[in-house]
Each structure stands twice: as structure tokens, then as C-alpha cells.
N, C-alpha and C positions, 0 to 999 in steps of 0.2 A: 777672270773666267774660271768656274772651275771646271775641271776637268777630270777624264777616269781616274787618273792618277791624284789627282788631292782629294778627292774622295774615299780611296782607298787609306788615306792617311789621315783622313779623319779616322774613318772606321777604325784604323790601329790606334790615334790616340786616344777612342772613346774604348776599348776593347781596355787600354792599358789604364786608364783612370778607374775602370769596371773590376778588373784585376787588385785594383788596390784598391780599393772600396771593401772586396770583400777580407783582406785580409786588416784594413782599420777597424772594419764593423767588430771582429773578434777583439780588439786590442781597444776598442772604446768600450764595449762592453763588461771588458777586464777593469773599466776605468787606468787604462795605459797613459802616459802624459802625450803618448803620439797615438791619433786617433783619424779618423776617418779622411778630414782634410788632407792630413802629412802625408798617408801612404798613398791618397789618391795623386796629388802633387807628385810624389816621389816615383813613383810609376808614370804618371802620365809624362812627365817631365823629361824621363829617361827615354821614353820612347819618343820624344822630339827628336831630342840629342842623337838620337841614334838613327833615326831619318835624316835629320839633315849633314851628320857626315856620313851614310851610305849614298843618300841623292841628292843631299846639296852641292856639290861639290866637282859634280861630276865636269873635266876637262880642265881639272888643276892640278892631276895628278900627274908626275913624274918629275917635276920641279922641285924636288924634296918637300912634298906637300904628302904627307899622308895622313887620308881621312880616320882612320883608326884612332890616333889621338885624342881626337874628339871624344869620340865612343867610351873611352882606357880612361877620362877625365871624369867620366862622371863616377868612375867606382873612389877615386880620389876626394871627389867632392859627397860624393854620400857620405864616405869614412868618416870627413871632417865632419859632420852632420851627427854621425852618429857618434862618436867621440863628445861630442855636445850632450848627449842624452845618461850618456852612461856618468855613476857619481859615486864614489869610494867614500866609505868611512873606513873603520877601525876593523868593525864585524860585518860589513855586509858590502855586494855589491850591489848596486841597485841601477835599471835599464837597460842590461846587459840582453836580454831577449827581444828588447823593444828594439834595440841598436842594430840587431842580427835581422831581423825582421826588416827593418827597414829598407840595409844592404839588396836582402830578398826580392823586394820590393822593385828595388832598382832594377837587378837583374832581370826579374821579370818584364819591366818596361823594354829594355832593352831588346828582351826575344820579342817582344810583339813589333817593337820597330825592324827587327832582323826577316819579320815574318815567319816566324818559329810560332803559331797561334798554339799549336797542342802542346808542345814543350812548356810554355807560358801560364794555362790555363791548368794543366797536371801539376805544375809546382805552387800555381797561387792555393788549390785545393791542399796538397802535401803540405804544404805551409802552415795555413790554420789548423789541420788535423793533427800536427805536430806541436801547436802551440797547444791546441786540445787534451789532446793526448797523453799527453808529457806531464801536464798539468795534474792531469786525473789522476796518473799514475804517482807520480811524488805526491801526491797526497796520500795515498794509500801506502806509501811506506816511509814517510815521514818525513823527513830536512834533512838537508845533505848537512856535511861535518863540515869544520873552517870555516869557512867567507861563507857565510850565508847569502845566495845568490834572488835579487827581489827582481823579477823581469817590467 
């Protein structure tokens, strides 16, 4: 049956898949090797994870069960994820922005499972206008020195 409450949980995890959507569209656009799918997965995904140990759980706490774990495992499992993305040569870094983004990603899954909707939706926007942004700007004054960093 559903009910107010899985309703509501939809609507976060379509909110959170919508969230990363917009922030794949820039990084598929970029031609990023993580695009549209990753971030929407990676977002929508987080905010399960973060639903079902805020209200999955509920009446197994105090058993030394805490739902927080849960939650605290997805920055762990993103890391691995994004550790996957990023690739060292001699002179250059390459995924390092796709990697951070991603993290991003998660977080923001995370507030819309937390119910944080405006926190979530001002960082997914801050996000891409940052990958924007940043962009424009090191163009316009050229390549950083060392490790040439490839996002």
C-alpha cells in the first residue's frame, strides 16, 4: 500500500536523481567519463541510503544499533568510487574534478534524504556554476604549473 509517507520518499528520491541529473548534464556535456547516469545513481542512491537509516530502522535503536553508520558508509563507498575515477601519470592528474563532483553528488543525495530540499538544490546549482565558473576562469589565465590537473 502506499502511503503519505512512501510518497514523500519517492518525491526525495526523484528530487535526488533530478539533483544529479543536473549536475551529469554539465559533466556529460564536458564529455566527463561520469555523466548523466553516474551522478543521477550516485545521488539518487545516497538518498535511499539515507532514508532507510533515518526510517528504516526505526525500534533497533539502543541495542548498539546506530543508524548513522549507514548514512557515514556511503561517503566511504563514494570515496572508493571516486578513487576508481581519478588516474595519475608522470605530468598530469586526470578525474580529479569528476571525482569531487561526484563526492558532491552523494552529499547532496544525502540532504534530500535528510529533508534539507533547499540546502540540496543551492549546492547542486553552486556545483555546476562552480564547475562553470572555474572553468572559464583558468582559461582565461591559463594552466596551473606541476601536475597538470585534467577534471
Amino acid at each position: 500500500m502506499i502511503d503519505a509517507t512512501s510518497i514523500t520518499m519517492m518525491f526525495q528520491i526523484l528530487l535526488a536523481a533530478v539533483l544529479g541529473m543536473f549536475i551529469g548534464f554539465e559533466r556529460e556535456k564536458m564529455g566527463k567519463p561520469a555523466g548523466l547516469r553516474t551522478y543521477m545513481l550516485v545521488s539518487m542512491g545516497s538518498a535511499l541510503f539515507t532514508l532507510m537509516s533515518v526510517g528504516g530502522f526505526v525500534g533497533f535503536t539502543g541495542n548498539g544499533f546506530d543508524p548513522s553508520r549507514i548514512a557515514s558508509q556511503i561517503v566511504v563507498g563514494v570515496g572508493f568510487l571516486g578513487a576508481g575515477i581519478i588516474f595519475f601519470t608522470k605530468t598530469e592528474v586526470r578525474g580529479l574534478t569528476t571525482a569531487a563532483a561526484v563526492w558532491v553528488s552523494a552529499a547532496i543525495g544525502m540532504a534530500v534524504g535528510l529533508k534539507f530540499y533547499s540546502i540540496a538544490i543551492f549546492s547542486a546549482v553552486l556545483t555546476v556554476l562552480i564547475l562553470w565558473a572555474v572553468r572559464f576562469i583558468e582559461s582565461k589565465i591559463g594552466t596551473k604549473k606541476g601536475l597538470n590537473e585534467v577534471s
